[in-house]
C-alpha positions as CSV (number, residue, x, y, z in Angstrom):
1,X,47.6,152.7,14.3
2,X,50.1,154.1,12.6
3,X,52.0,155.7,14.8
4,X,51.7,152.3,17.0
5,X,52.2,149.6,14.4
6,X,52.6,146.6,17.6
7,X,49.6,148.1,18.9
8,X,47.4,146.1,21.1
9,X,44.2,146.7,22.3
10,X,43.0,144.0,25.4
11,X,39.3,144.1,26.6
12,X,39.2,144.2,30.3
13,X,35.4,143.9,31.1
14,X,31.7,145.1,29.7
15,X,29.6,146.7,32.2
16,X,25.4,147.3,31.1
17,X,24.5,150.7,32.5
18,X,20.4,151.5,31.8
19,X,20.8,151.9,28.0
20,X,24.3,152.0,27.4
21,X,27.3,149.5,27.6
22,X,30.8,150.1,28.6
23,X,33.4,148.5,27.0
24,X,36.7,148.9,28.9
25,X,40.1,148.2,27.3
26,X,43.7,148.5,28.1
27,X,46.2,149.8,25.0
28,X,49.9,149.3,24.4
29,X,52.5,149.1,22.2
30,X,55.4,151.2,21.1
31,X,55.2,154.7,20.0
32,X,57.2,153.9,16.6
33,X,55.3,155.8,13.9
34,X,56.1,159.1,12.3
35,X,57.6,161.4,14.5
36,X,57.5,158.3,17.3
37,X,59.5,158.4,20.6
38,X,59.6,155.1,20.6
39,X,58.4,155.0,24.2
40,X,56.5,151.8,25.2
41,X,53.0,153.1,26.7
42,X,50.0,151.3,28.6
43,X,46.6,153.1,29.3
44,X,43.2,152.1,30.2
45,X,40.2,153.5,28.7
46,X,36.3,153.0,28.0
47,X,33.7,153.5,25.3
48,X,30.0,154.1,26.5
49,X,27.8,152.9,23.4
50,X,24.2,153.1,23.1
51,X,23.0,150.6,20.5
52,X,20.2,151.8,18.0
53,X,17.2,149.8,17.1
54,X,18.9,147.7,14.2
55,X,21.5,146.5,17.4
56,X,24.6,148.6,15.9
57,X,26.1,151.1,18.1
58,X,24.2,154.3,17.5
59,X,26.6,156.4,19.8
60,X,30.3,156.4,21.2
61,X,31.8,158.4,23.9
62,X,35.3,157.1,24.8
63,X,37.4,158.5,27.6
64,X,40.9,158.0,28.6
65,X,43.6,160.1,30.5
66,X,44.9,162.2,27.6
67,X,47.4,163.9,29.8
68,X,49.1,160.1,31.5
69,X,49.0,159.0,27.1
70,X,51.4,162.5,26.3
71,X,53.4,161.7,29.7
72,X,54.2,157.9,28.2
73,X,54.7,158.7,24.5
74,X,56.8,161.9,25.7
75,X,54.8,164.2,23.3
76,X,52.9,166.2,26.3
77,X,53.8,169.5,27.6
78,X,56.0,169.7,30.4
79,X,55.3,172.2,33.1
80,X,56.9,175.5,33.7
């Protein structure tokens, strides 16, 4: 959060899937924080949570498109 201090995190939909749930969200803001570019960037993402027997989430596996967040914040390798 830091390095995205407007940072806003929008949930797009929840999806059940046998014994998990996805949660899928859309981030953006501006990449102002230490050693920001300043660039505004906009992914998508998801978390797959299993949920233990007490109801809390028991297990996280988030996935988004690491190399689409470097190409927005202008901190990813560029070819050669």
């Amino acid at each position: 959060m830091t390095a995205f201090p407007d940072l806003r995190v929008a949930f797009d939909r929840l999806l059940f899937a046998g014994d998990r749930v996805e949660f899928y969200w859309t981030l953006e803001g501006h990449h102002t924080g230490p050693a920001g570019t300043g660039n505004y960037v906009r992914i998508s993402g998801r978390e797959s949570w299993k949920f233990g027997p007490e109801g809390l989430i028991a297990e996280s596996e988030g996935q988004f498109d690491t190399d689409e967040f470097e190409r927005q914040t202008g901190s990813g390798r560029t070819a050669s």
